[in-house]
C-alpha positions in Angstrom: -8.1 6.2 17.3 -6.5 6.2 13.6 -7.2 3.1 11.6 -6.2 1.8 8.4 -8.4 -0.8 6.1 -6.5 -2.3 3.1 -8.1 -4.6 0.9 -8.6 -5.4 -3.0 -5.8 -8.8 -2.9 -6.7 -11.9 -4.1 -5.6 -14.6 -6.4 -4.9 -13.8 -10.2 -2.8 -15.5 -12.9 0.9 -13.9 -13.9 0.2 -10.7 -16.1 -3.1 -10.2 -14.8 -3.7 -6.8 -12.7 -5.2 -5.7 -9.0 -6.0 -2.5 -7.7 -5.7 -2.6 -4.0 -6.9 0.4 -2.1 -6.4 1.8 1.8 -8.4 4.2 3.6 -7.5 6.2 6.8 -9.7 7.5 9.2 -9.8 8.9 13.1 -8.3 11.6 14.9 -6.4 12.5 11.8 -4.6 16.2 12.4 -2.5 15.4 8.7 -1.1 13.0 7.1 2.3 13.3 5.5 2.6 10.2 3.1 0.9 6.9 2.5 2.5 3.9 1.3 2.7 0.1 0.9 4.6 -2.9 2.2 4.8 -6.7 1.1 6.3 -9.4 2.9 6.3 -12.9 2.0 6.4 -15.9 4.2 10.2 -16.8 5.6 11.1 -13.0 4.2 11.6 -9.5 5.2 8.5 -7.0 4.9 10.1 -4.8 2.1 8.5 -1.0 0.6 6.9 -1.3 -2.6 5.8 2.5 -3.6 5.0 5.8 -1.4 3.8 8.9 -2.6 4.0 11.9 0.1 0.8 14.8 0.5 2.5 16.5 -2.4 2.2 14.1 -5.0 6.0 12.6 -5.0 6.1 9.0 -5.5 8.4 6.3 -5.2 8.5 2.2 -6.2 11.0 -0.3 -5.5 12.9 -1.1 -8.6 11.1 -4.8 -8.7 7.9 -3.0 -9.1 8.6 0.0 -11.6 6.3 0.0 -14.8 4.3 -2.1 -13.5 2.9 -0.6 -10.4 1.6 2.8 -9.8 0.4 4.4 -6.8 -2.1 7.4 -6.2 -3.9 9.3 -3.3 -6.6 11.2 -2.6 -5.4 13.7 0.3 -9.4 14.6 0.4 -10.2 11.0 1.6 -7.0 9.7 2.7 -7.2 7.0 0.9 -4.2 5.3 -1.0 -4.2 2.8 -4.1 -1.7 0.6 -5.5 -2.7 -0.2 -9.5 -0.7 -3.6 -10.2 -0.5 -4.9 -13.5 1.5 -7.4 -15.1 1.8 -9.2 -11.9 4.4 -12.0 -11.1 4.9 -14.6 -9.2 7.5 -13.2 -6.9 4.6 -10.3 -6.6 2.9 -12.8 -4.1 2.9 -11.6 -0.5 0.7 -9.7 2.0 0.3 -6.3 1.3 0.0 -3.9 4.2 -0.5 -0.2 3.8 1.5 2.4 5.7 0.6 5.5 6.7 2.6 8.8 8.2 0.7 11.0 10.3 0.3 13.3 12.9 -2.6 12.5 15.5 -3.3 14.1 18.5 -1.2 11.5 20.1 1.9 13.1 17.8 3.4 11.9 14.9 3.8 8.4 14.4 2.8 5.4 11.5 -0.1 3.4 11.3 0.0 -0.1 9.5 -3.0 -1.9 7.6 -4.3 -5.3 8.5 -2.9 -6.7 5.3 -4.4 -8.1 2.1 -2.8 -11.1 0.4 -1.9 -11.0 -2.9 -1.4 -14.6 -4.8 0.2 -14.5 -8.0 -0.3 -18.3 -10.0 -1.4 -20.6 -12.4 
């Protein structure tokens, strides 16, 4: 079976920094891009950054310059660097993972990590 750990969240003040990180492991035949996820409570689970097997990455525009995502394809692992954090940063933050197993392709989700952004 393919399962993803994220952790690294916790509670910091506005403009501090967290580095959470995501590991993949199982059955794994390849995987095709990693990525992360936030949803807050009451809202929608919205993308926050992905970077694909070649090194293309992506953020959501409430995240750009502040964020920055990297892999190891090695490891499959995935991180999410976060500095200057806000307040509207606070959510759970689940990582995302497309792959192919020998069950087919499909996309495995993290447990989640919660991040708390506050004074």
């Amino acid at each position: 079976q393919v399962q993803l750990v994220d952790s690294g969240g916790g509670l910091v003040q506005p403009g501090g920094s967290l580095r959470l990180s995501c590991a993949a492991s199982g059955s794994i035949f390849r995987v095709y891009a990693m990525g992360w996820y936030r949803q807050a409570p009451g809202q929608q689970r919205e993308p926050v950054a992905a970077i694909t097997s070649g090194g293309t990455t992506t953020y959501a525009d409430s995240v750009k310059g502040r964020f920055t995502i990297s892999r190891d394809n090695a490891k499959n692992t995935v991180n999410l660097q976060m500095n200057s954090l806000k307040p509207e940063d606070t959510a759970v933050y689940y990582c995302n993972v497309d792959l192919h197993s020998v069950l087919g392709r499909t996309t495995s989700w993290g447990q989640g990590t919660q991040v708390t952004v506050s004074s």
